[in-house]
Backbone bond lengths (Angstrom), bond angles and torsions (degrees), N, CA, C in turn:
res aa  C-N    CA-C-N  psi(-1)  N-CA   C-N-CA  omega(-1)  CA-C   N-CA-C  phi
1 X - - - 1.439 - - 1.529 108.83 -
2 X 1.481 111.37 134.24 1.548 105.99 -166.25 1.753 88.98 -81.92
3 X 1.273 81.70 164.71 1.900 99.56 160.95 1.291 112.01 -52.24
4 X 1.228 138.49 -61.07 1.377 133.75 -173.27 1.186 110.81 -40.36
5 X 1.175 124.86 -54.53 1.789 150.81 162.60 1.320 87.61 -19.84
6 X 1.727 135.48 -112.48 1.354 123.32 140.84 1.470 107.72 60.82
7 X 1.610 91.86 -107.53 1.435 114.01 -150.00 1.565 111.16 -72.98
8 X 1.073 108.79 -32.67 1.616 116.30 163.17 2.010 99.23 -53.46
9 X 1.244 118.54 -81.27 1.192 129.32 -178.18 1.823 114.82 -23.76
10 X 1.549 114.48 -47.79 1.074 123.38 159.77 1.453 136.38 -43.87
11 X 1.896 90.89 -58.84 1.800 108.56 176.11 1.412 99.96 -36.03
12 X 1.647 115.43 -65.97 1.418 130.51 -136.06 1.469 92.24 -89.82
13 X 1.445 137.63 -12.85 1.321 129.88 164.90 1.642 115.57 -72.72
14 X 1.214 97.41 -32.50 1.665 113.96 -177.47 1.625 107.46 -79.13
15 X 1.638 118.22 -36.84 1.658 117.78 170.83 2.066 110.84 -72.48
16 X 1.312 105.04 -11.55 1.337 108.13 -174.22 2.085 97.66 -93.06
17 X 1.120 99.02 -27.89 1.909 112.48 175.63 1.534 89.92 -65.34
18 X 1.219 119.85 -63.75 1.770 107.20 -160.65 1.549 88.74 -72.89
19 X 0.820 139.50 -32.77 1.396 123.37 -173.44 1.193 122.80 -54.24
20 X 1.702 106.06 -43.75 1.313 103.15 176.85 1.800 108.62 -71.48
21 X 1.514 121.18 -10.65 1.325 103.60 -170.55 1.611 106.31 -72.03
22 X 1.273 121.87 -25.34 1.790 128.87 -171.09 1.553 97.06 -82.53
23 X 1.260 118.11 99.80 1.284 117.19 -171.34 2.118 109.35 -130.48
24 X 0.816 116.31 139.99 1.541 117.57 171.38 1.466 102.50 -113.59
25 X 1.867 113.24 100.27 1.563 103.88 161.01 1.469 144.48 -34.50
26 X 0.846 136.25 87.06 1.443 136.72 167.61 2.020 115.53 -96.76
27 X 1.760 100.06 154.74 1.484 78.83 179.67 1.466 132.26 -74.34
28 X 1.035 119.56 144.66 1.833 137.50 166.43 1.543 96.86 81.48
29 X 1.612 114.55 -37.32 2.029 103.21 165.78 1.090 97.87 -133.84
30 X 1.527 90.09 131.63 1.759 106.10 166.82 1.693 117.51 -82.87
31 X 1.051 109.36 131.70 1.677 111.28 -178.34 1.569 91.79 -80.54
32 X 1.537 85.83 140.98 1.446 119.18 -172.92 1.549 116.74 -137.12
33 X 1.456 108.57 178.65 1.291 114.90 176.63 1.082 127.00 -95.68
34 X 1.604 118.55 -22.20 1.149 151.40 -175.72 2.083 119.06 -29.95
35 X 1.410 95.47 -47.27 1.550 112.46 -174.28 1.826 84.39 -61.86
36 X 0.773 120.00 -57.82 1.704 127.32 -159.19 1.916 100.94 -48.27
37 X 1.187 95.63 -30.78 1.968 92.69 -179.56 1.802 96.02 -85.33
38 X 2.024 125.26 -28.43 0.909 96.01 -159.74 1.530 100.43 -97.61
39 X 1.318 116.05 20.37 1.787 117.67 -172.54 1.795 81.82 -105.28
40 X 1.470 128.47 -47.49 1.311 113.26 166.53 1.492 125.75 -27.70
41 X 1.613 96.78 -68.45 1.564 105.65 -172.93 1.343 124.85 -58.60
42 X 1.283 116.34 -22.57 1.660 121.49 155.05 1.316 105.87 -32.76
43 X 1.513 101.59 -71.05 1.865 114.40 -114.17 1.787 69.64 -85.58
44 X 1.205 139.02 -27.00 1.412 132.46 -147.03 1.540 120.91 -115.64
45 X 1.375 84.22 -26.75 2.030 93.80 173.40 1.585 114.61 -113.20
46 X 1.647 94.28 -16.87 2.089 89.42 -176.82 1.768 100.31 95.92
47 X 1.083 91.91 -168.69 1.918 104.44 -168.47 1.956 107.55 -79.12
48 X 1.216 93.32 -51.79 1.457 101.94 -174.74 1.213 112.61 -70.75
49 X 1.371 145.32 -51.68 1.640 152.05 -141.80 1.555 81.29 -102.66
50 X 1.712 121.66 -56.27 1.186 103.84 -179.80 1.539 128.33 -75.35
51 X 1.749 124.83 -17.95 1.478 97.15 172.12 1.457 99.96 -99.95
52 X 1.456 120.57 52.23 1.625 121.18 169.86 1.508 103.65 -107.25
53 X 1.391 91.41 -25.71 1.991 104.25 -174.96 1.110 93.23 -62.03
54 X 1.670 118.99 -65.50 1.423 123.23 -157.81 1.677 113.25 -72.09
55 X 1.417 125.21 0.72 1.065 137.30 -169.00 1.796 92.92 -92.79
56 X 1.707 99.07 -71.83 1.682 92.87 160.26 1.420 137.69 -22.59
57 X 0.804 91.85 -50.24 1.764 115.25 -175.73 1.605 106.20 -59.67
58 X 1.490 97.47 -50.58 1.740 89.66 -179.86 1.356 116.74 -81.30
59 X 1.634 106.03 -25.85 1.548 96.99 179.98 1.712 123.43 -66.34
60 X 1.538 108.80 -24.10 1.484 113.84 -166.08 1.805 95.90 -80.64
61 X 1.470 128.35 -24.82 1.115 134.03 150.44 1.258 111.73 -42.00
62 X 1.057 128.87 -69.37 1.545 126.35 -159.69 1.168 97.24 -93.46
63 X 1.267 147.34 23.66 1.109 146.67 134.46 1.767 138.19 -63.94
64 X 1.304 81.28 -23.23 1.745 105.17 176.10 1.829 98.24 121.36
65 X 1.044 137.34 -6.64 1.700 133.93 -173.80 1.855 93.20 -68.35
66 X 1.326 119.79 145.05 1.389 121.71 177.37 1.706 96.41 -92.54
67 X 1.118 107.68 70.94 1.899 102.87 167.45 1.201 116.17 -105.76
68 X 1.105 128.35 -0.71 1.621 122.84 -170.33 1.591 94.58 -102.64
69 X 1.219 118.23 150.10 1.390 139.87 153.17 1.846 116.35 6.52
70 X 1.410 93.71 -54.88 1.410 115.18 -156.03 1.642 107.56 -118.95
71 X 1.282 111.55 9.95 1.772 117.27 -175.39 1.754 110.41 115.90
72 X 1.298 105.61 -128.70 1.187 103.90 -179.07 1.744 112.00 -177.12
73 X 0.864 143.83 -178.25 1.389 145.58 178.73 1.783 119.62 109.79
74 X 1.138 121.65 -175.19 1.243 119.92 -164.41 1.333 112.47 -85.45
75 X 1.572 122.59 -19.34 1.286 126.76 -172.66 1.268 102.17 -98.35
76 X 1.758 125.95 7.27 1.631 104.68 158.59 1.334 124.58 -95.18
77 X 1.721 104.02 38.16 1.305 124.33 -177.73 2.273 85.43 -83.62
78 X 1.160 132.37 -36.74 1.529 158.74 -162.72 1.360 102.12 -74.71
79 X 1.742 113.50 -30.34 1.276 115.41 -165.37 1.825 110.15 -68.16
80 X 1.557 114.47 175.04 1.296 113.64 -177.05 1.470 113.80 -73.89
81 X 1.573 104.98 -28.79 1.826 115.28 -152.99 1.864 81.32 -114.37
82 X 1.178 128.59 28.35 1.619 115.68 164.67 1.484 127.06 -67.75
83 X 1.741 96.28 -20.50 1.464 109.97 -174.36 1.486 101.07 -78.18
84 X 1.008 115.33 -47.59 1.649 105.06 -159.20 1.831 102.85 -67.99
85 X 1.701 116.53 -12.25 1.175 100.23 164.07 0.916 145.97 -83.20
86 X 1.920 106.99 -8.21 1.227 125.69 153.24 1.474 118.37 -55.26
87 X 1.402 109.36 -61.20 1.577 117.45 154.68 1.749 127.90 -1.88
88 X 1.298 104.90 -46.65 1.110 131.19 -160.09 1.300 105.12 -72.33
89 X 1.777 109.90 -50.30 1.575 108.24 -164.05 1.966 95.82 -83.03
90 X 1.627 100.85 -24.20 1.556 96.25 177.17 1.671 112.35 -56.07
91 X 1.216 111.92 -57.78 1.551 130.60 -166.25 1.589 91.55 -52.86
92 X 1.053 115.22 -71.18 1.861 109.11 -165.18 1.859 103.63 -46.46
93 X 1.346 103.64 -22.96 1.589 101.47 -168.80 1.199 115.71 -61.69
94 X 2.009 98.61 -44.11 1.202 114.98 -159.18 1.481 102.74 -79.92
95 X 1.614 115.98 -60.48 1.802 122.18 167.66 1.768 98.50 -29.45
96 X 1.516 128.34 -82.14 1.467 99.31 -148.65 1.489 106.11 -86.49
97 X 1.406 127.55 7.71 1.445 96.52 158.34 1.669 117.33 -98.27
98 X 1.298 108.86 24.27 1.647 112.10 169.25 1.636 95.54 -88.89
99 X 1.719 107.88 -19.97 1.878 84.63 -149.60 1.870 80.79 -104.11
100 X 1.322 115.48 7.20 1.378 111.15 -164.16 1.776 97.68 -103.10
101 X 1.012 114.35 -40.11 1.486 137.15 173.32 1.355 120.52 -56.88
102 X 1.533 124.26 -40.63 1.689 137.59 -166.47 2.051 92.37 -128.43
103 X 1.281 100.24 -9.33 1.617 80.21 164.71 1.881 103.76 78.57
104 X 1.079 104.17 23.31 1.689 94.66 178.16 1.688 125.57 -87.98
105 X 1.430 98.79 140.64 1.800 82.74 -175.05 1.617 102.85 -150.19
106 X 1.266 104.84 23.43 1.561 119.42 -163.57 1.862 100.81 -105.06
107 X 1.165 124.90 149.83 1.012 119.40 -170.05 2.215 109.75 -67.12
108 X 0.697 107.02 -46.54 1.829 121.81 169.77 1.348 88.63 -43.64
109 X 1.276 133.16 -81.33 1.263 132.96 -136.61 1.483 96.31 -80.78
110 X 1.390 116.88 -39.57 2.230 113.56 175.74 1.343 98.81 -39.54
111 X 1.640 113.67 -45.48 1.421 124.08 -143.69 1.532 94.30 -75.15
112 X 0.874 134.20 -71.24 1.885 137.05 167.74 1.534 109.74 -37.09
113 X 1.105 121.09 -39.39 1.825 119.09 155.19 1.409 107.37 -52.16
114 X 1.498 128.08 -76.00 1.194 109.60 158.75 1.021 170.13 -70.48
115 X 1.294 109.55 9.13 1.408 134.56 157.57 1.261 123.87 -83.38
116 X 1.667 107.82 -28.23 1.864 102.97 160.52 1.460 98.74 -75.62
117 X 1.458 134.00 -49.30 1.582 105.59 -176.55 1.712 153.48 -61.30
118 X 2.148 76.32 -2.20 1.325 100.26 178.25 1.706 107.29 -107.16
119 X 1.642 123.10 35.72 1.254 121.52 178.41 1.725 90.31 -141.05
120 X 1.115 128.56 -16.01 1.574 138.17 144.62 1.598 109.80 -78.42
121 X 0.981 138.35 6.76 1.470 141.73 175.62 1.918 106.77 -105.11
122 X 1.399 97.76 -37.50 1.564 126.15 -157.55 1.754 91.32 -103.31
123 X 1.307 120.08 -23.25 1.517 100.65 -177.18 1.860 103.19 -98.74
124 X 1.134 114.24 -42.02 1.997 124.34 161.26 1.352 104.07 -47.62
125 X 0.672 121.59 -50.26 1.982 123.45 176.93 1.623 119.61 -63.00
126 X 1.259 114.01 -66.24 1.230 132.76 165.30 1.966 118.40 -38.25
127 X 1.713 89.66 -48.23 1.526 85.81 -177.78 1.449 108.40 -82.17
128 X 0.926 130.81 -49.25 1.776 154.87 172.04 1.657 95.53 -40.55
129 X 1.656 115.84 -46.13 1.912 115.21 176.64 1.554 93.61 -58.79
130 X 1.715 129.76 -65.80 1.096 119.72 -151.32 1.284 119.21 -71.24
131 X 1.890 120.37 -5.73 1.193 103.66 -140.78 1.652 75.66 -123.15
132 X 1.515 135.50 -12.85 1.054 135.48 140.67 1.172 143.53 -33.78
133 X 1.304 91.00 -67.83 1.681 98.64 167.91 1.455 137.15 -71.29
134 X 1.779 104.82 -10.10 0.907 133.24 -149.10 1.652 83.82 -100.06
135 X 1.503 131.61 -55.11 1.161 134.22 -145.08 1.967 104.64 -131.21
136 X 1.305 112.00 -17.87 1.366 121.82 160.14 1.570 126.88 -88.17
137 X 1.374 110.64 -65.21 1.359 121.81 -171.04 1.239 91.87 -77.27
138 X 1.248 153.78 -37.16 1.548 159.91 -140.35 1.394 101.97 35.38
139 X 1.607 134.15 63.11 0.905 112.68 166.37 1.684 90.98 -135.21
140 X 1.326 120.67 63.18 1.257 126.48 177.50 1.698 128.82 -10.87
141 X 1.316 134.55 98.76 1.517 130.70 -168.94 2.007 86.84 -100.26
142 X 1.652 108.29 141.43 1.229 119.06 -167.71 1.568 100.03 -71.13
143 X 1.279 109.91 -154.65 1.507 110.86 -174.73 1.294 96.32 -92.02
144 X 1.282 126.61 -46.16 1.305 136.59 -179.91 1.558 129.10 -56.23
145 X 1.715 101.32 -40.32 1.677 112.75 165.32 1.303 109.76 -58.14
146 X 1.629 110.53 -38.88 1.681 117.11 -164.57 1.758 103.77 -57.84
147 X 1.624 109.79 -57.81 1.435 124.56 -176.87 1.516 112.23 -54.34
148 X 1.305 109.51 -30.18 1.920 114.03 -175.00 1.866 85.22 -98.90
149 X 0.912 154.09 -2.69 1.475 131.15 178.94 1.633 99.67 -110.12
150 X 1.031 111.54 -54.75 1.324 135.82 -173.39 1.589 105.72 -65.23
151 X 1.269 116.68 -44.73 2.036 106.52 -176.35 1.021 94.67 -127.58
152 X 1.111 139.41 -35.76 1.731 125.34 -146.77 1.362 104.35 -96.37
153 X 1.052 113.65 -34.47 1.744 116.68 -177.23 1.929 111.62 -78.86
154 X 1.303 105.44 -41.20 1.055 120.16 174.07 1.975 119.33 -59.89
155 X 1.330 99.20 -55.82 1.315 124.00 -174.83 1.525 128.75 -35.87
156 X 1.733 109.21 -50.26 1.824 112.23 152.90 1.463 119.94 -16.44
157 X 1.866 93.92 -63.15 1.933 96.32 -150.91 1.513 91.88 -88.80
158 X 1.211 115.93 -8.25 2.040 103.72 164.85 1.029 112.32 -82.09
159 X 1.204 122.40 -10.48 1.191 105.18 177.13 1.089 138.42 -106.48
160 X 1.207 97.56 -10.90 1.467 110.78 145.19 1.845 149.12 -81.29
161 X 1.593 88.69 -11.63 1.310 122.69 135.36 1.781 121.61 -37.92
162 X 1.254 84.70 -60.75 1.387 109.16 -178.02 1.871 118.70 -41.83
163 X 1.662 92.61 -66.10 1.394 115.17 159.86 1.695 120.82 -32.23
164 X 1.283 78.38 -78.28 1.887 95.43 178.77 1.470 132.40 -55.36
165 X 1.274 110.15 -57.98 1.528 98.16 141.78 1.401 148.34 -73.68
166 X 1.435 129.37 3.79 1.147 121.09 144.90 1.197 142.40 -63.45
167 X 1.736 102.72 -43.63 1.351 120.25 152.81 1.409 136.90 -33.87
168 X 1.768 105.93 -58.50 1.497 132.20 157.89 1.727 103.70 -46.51
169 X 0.970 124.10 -51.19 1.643 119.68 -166.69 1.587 97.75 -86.89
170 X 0.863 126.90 -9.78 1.620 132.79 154.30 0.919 136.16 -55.49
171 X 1.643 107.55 -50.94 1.410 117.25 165.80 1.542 123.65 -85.57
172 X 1.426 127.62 -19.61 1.318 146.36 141.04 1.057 134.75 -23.60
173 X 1.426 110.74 -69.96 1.443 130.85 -178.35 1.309 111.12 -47.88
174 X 1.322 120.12 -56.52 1.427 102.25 179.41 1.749 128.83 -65.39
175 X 1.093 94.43 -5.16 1.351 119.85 173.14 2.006 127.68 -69.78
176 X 1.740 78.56 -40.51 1.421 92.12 -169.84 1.853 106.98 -108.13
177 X 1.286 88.95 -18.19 1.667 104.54 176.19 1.558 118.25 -15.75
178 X 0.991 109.77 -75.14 1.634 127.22 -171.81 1.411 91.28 -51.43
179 X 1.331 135.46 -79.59 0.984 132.67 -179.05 1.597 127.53 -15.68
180 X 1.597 90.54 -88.39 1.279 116.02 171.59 1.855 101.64 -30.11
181 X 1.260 120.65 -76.95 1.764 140.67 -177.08 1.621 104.14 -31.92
182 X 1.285 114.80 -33.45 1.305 120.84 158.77 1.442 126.49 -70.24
183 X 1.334 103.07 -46.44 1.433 85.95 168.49 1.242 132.74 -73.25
184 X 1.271 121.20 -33.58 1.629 129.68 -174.13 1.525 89.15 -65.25
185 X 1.064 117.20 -45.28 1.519 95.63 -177.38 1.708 138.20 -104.85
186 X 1.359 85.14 30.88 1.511 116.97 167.02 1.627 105.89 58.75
187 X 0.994 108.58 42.14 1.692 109.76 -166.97 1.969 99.04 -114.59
């Protein structure tokens, strides 16, 4: 993997860090900005470069760096919302190798890339909320609290996320194409 590879991987770990800093409290997940770097890193780096960003991203977290939502260190591996950051490196995997695989670069079709990575974002989160709270915090949330805290409450401002950056990586892509086409293919 060249260096450039890298430094892209970094940027977009570091735009997914401020993301998490713009946050609106809500209970057990705070809505964030965060999805918006990992619906980026799909549509813009592909499966690999982009779930390497989001891989970055969690490691410099659990490293002790305060980038996540809630701080940072090794024990917010314990936290309720740890899953959906796992989520994160899944979802970018799954978004750009749908759009890398079927060739999509149209705003509709980003949007179904990211909208499956945001129901693999929403199912790692969701299970990781119930099974957290359920067996860490001991303060058990039902199946039903999990689905209304965990997706339903959250779900609006992704999805409109959703919208906006697909669109944005729509008009981009051809922009960044050459580039990008080089890197995925190590040339």
């Amino acid at each position: 993997m060249h260096i450039r590879s890298w430094i892209w991987a970094a940027l977009f770990a570091a735009l997914t860090a401020v993301g998490g800093m713009i946050k609106i409290p809500v209970p057990y997940v705070p809505f964030t900005l965060q999805i918006a770097a990992v619906y980026l890193a799909a549509c813009l780096l592909g499966p690999k470069i982009g779930a390497l960003s989001q891989l970055l991203y969690v490691l410099v977290g659990l490293a002790g760096a305060p980038v996540f939502a809630e701080g940072g260190g090794l024990g917010y591996i314990w936290k309720p919302t740890f899953g959906y950051l796992l989520g994160f490196i899944a979802g970018v995997y799954t978004s750009g190798w749908l759009i890398e695989r079927f060739r999509w670069t149209k705003g509709g079709q980003l949007f179904a890339a990211n909208l499956a990575a945001l129901v693999v974002v929403y199912l790692c989160g969701g299970l990781w909320l119930y099974g957290a709270m359920k067996w860490i915090v001991e303060k058990p949330l039902t199946i039903g609290q999990t689905i209304w805290f965990g997706v339903l409450l959250p779900i609006p401002g992704d999805l409109i996320l959703c919208v906006a950056c697909s669109l944005v990586a729509a008009r981009v892509w051809p922009r960044v194409r050459p580039v990008m086409t080089t890197e995925r293919l190590g040339g």
